[in-house]
VMD Tcl script that draws the C-alpha trace (Angstrom):
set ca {
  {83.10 72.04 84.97}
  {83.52 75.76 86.32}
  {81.21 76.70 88.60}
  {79.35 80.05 87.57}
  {79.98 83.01 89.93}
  {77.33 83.99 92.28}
  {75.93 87.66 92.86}
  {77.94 90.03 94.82}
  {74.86 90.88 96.98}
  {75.84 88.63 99.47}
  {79.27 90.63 100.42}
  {79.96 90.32 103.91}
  {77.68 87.61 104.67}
  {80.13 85.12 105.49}
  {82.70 87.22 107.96}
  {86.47 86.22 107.43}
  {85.76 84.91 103.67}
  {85.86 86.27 100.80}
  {82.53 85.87 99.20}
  {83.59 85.33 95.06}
  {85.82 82.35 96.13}
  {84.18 80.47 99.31}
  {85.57 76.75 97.78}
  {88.82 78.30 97.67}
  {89.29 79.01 101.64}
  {90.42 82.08 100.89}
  {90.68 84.52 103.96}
  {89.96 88.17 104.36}
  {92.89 89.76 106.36}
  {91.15 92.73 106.84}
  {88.50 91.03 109.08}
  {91.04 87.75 110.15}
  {91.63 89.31 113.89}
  {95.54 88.61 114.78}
  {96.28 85.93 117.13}
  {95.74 87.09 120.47}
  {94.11 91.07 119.52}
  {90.70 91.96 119.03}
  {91.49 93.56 115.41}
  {94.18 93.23 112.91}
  {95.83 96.22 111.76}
  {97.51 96.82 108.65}
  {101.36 96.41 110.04}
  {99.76 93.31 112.02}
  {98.81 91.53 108.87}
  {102.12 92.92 106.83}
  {104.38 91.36 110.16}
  {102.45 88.14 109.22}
  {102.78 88.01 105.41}
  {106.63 88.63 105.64}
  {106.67 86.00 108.08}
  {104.95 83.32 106.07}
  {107.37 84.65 103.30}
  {110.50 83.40 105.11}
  {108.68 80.31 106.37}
  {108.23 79.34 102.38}
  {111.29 80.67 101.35}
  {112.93 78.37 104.06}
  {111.12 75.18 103.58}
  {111.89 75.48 100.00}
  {115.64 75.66 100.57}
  {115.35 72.80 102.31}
  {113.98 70.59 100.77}
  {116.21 71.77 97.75}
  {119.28 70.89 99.89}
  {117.13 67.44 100.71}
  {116.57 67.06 97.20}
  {120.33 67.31 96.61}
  {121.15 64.70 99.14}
  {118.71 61.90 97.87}
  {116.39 62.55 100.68}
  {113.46 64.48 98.54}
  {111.71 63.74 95.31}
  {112.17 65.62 92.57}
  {108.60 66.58 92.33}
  {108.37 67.76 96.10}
  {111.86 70.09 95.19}
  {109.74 71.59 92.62}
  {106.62 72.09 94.18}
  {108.56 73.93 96.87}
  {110.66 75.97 94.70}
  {107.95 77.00 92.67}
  {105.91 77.74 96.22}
  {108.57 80.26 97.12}
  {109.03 81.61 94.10}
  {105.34 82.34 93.62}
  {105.28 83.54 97.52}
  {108.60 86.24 96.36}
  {106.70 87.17 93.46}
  {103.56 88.21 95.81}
  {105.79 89.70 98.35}
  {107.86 92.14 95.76}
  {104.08 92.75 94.48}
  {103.73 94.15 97.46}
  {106.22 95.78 97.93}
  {106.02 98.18 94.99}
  {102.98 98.73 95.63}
  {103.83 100.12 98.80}
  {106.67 102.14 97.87}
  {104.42 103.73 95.05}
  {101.80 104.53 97.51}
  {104.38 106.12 99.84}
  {106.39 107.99 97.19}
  {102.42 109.80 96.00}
  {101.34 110.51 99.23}
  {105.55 112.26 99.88}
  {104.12 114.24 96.60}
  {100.97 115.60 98.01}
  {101.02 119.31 99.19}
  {99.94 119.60 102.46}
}
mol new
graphics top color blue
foreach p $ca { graphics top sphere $p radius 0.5 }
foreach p [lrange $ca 0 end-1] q [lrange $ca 1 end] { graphics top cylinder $p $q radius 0.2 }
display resetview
């Protein structure tokens, strides 16, 4: 059964997690400090996100290539292919939205 949501009063109660999905372990990057700085900045967590990226999109190429050679079930070759592609999918997300936000802000008048 679904848990019901709770009330949004408690927003920031809980630093580092994001209060509408606590079961989930979901992290808040904004207030996730980088390894080894007091705050994370926005290129901080971007340098981290395209990192995990290639991580995933490597570990799913090989385990395709092990999957190929008899050395990786069939279900572990999908659950890593569809890791990556879901991973791509967040990263191009991203991207765009990026690029849109730089191409308005090139259309402001200053």
């Amino acid at each position: 059964m679904i848990d019901p949501l709770s009330p949004t009063t408690g927003i920031g109660s809980s630093p580092g997690v994001l209060p509408m999905a606590p079961s989930l372990g979901v992290r808040n990057a904004a207030r996730t400090p980088a390894a080894g700085s007091a705050s994370a900045d926005f290129g901080a967590v971007l340098g981290r996100m395209i990192t995990d990226t290639a991580d995933v999109l490597r570990t799913a190429e090989a385990t395709s290539i092990m999957g190929v050679k008899g050395q990786a079930s069939v279900q572990e070759v999908v659950e890593s292919v569809l890791a990556a592609e879901q991973t791509l999918q967040a990263a191009i997300a991203i991207r765009d939205k990026v690029v849109a936000a730089y191409l308005e802000l090139s259309r402001m008048a200053i």
